[in-house]
C-alpha positions in Angstrom: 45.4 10.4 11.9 45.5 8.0 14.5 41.5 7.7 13.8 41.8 6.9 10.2 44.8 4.0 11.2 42.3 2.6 13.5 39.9 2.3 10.6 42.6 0.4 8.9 43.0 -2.1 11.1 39.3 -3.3 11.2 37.0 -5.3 9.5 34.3 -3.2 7.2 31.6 -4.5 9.2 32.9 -3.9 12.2 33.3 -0.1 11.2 29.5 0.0 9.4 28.4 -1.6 13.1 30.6 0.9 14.9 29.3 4.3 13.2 25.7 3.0 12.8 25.9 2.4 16.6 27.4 6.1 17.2 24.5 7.3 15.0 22.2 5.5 16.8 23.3 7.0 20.4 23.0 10.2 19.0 19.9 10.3 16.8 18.0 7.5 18.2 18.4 7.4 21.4 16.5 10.3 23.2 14.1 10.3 20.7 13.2 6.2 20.5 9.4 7.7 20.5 9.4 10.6 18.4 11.2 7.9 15.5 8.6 5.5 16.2 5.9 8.1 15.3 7.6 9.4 12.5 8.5 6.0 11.1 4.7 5.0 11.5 3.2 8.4 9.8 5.9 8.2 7.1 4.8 4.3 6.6 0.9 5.4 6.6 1.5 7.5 4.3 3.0 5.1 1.8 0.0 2.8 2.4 -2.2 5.2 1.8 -0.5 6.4 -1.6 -0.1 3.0 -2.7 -3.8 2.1 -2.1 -5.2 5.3 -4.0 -2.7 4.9 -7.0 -4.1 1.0 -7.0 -7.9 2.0 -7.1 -7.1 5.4 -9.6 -5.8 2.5 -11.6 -8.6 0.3 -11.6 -10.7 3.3 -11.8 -8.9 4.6 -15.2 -9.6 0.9 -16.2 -13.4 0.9 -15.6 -13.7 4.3 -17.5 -11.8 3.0 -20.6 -13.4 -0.6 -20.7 -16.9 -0.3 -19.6 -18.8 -2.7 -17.4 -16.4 -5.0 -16.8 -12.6 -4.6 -16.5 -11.8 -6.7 -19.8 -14.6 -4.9 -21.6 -16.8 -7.7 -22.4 -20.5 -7.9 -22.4 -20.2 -10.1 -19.1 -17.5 -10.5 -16.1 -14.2 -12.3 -17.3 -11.7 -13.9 -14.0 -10.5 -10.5 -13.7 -13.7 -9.5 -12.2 -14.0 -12.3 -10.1 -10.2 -11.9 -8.7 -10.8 -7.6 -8.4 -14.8 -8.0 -6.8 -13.8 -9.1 -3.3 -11.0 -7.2 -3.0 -12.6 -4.3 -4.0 -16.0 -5.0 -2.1 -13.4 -5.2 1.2 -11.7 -1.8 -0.2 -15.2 -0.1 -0.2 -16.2 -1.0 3.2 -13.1 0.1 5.2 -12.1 2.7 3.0 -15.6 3.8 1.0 -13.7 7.7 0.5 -11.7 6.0 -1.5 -13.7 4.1 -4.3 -14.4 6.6 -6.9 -17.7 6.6 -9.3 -17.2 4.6 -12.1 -15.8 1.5 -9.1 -18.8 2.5 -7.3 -21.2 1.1 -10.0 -19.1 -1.8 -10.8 -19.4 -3.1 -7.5 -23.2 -2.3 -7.0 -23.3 -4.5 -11.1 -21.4 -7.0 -9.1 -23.7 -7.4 -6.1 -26.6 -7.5 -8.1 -25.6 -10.4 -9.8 -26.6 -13.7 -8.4 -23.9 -16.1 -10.0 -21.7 -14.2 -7.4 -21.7 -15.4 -4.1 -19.7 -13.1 -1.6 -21.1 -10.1 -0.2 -19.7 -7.5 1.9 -21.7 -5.6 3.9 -21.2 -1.6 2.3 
């Protein structure tokens, strides 16, 4: 009782900042490192997913439109905005790209209107 009358007395915050820092001695403490690795896998893995639901996307995209991502006979902005960023995507990350990206970025590189190259 005389716990929950001190609770009375304070200042929400001031209880949120008290229990967090309890939870903190007890979970955190001892185990800064072991967090810090679980905190950095978890966040890896949330990259990672993000990044392959982005390129499944554009993937699904390519398959539906065609050549180009707006389905054109030739490249609209979108390809211009998408071709670096995917050109970068395939060189760190080529397990990634699938087939149909694959060939739009090798269509892209071959044209000559397009300037930037990454080395694949």
């Amino acid at each position: 009782m005389d716990y929950i009358a001190s609770l009375a007395s304070k200042d929400r915050r001031a209880i949120v900042a008290e229990e967090l820092a309890k939870f903190n001695e007890g979970f955190l403490g001892p185990d800064i490192e072991l967090h810090s690795k679980l905190v950095r896998a978890l966040s890896s893995f949330l990259i990672t997913n993000a990044i392959l639901n982005a390129l499944s996307q554009v993937e699904a995209q390519l398959e539906k439109s065609g050549d180009w991502l707006a389905g054109g006979p030739e490249p609209t902005s979108a390809d211009f905005l998408m071709g670096f960023t995917l050109q970068v995507s395939w060189s760190r990350a080529p397990e990634f790209i699938g087939p149909k990206t694959k060939e739009y970025l090798l269509r892209i590189q071959e044209r000559q209107a397009i300037p930037f190259h990454v080395i694949i």
